[in-house]
N, C-alpha and C positions, 0 to 999 in steps of 0.2 A: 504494500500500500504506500502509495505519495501521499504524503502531507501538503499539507495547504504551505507552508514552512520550507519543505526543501523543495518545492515545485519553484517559490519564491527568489530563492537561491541559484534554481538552476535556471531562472528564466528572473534575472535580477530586475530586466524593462517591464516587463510585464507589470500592469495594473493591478493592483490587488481587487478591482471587483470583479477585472478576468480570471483571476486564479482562483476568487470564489466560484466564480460559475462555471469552469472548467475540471476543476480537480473531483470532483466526483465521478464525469462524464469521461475522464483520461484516465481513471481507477478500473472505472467498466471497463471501457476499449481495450486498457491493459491484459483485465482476467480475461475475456471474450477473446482474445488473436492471440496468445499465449507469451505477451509481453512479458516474462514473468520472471526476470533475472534482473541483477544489478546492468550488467552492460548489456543488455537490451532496451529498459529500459534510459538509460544513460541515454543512448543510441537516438529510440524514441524521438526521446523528450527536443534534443538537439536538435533533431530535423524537424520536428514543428515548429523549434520556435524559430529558427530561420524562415522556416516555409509559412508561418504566419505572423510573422515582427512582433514573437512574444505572444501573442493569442490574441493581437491585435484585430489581425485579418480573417474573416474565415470567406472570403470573396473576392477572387481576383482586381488587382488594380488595374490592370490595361483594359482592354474594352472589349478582347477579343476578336477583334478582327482580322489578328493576326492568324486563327486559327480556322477562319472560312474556306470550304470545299476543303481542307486537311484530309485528306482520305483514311490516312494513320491512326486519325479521330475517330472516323465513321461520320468525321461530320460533311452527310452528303445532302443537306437538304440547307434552302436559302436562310440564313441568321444561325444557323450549327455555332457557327464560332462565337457570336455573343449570350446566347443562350446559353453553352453547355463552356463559358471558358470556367478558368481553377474555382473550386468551392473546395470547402471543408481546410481542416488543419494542416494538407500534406497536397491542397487543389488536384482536387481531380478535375481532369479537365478532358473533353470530347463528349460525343452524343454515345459511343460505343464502350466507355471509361464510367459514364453513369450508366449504362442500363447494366451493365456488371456488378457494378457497383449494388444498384437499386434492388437487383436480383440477389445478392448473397445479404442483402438487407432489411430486405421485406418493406421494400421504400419503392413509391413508383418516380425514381429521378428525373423521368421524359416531360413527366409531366408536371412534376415539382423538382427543379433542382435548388430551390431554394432550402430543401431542406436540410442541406448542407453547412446553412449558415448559422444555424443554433450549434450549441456545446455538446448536445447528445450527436447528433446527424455529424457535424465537424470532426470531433471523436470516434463515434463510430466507424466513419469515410477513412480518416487517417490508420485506423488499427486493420480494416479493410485489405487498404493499400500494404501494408506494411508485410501482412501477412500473406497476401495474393504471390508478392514476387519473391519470396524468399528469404526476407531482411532478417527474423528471427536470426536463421541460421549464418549469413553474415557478421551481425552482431555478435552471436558466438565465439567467433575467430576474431575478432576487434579487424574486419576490414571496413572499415571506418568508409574511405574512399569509395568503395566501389557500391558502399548505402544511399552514398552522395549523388553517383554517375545513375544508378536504380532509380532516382526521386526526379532529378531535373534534368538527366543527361549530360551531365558534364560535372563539373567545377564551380560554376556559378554560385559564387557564396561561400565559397569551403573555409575563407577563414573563419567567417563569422560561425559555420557550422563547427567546427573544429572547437573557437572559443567554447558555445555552447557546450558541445559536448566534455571538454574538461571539468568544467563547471558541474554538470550531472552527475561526470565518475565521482566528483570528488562529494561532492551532498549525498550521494547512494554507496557510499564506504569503497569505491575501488581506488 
């Protein structure tokens, strides 16, 4: 279990009325994807709060445009890219990235991907993601990097991802 205290710690920007509304909802997503180690969740916690500026974001900043006709998406239909760009703590992003999503969810994303934008759906989305590609077992072996290359495709952010995650190991006793 995270406390409201070391989530605090590991995510120091973070607002304390997001860490109220979050840390129950990132407790669940934890036990449900089998987040369930020290450097798991280290790992975690690190990549949302980059992928959400501290649990700032649970809805992409750009506008999505960039993600129209994206085939990679699935987004094959006119406004795909605005509709379905990043949601949740770790943005899932695409029309084909939500109905997966919504499917292992019991969430209909097509038609609400809004529901990505509260603490539970946000949560729930990111423990999703997390577990869909493999990252438990990454995390396992502390390949840190290749958690980072799984989430956004590249590097993008790795310091800040990096900082965070020192921060985590060190609040969760590693």
């Amino acid at each position: 279990m995270i406390s409201s205290t070391q989530l605090r710690e590991a995510m120091p920007y973070a607002k304390l009325d997001r860490i109220a509304a979050f840390v129950q909802p990132l407790n669940d997503a934890c036990d449900e994807f089998e987040i369930s180690t020290p450097a798991r969740k280290a790992a975690f916690l690190s990549q949302i709060a980059h992928e959400s500026g501290s649990l700032q974001y649970t809805l992409e900043l750009a506008s999505g445009d960039a993600y129209e006709g994206r085939e990679d998406l699935g987004n094959r239909q006119p406004g795909d890219g605005r509709r379905f760009k990043g949601r949740g703590l770790i943005q899932v992003t695409g029309r084909a990235n939500m109905a997966a999503c919504g499917a292992a969810l019991g969430l209909n994303l097509i038609e609400h991907p809004e529901l990505l934008e509260v603490p539970v759906g946000a949560s729930r989305s990111a423990g999703w993601f997390w577990k869909s590609r493999g990252l438990n077992r990454l995390a396992d072996e502390d390949k840190f990097w290749s958690i980072s290359k799984a989430i956004n495709g590249g590097t993008n952010g790795l310091d800040d991802r990096i900082w965070h995650w020192l921060k985590a190991r060190k609040v969760l006793g590693l």
